[in-house]
VOKOL-764954 format. One line per field, with one value per residue (C-alpha): residue number from 0; x, y negated, z negated. Coordinates in steps of 0.001 Angstrom, whole numbers. Each point is the difference from the previous one (the first is absolute). Layout:
REM VOKOL-764954
nr	c(NUM  ...)
u	c(X  ...)
v	c(Y  ...)
w	c(Z  ...)
REM end
This chain:
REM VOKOL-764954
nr	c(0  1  2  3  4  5  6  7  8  9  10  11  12  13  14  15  16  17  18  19  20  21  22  23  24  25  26  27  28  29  30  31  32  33  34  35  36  37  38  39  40  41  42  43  44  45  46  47  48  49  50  51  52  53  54  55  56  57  58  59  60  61  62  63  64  65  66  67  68  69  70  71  72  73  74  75  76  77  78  79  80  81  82  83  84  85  86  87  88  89)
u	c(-4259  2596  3543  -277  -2375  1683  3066  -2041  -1651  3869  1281  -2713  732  3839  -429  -2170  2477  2784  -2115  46  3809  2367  1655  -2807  388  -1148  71  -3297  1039  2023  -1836  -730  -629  2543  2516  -1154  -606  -3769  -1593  -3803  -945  1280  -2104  -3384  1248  452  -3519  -1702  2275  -954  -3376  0  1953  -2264  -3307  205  -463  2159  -1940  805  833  2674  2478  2129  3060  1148  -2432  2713  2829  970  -875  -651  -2642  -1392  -101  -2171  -2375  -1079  -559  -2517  -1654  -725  -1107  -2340  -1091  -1148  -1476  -2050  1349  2233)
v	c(-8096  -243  330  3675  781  -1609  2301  3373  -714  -595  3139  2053  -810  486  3716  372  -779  1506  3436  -278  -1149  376  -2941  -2298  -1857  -4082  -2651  -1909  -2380  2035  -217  3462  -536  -2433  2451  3197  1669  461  528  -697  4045  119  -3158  1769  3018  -2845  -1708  3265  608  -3833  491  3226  -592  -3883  919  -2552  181  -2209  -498  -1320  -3016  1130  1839  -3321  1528  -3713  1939  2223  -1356  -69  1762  -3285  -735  3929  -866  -3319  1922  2577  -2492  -2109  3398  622  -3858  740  3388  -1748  -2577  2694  -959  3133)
w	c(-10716  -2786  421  -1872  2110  3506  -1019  -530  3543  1200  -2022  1573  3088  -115  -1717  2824  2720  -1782  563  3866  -157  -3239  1636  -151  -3567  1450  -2355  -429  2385  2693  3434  770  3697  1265  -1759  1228  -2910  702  3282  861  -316  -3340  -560  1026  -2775  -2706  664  -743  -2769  -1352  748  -1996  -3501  262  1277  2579  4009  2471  3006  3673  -1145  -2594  2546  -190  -441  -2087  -2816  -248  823  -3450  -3282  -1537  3017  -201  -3897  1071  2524  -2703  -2078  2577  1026  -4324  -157  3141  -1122  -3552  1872  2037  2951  374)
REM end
């Protein structure tokens, strides 16, 4: 994943949050968690939103909530569901 393409996946995201809450506006490296500016249900909206605008699927073993703890580290699992995906294991 490119840097362009890192902060499209991160600019995404935040217009995303910022639709649920105004407020929300996290830097690429602002722990969304640990600050309590996302909870886990609005976690479970943004995977289907993800999995929707990248034609990827998160599975059992992607509800580690340090895949999202950041935009930067959502950026990074979209990019590893793609690179699985093209590899056909996605």
């Amino acid at each position: 994943m490119t840097d362009a393409e890192e902060e499209a996946v991160c600019q995404a995201v935040g217009t995303f949050l910022a639709q649920h809450d105004p407020a929300l506006r996290p830097a690429p490296d602002d722990e969304l968690f640990t600050s309590g500016l996302v909870n886990s249900l609005l976690v479970v909206e943004l995977m289907v939103f993800l999995e929707g605008r990248y034609a990827i699927r998160f599975g059992v073993d992607d509800l580690d909530l340090g895949n999202f703890a950041t935009l930067r580290r959502i950026a990074r699992a979209v990019n590893e569901k793609q690179a699985a995906v093209r590899a056909g294991r996605g």
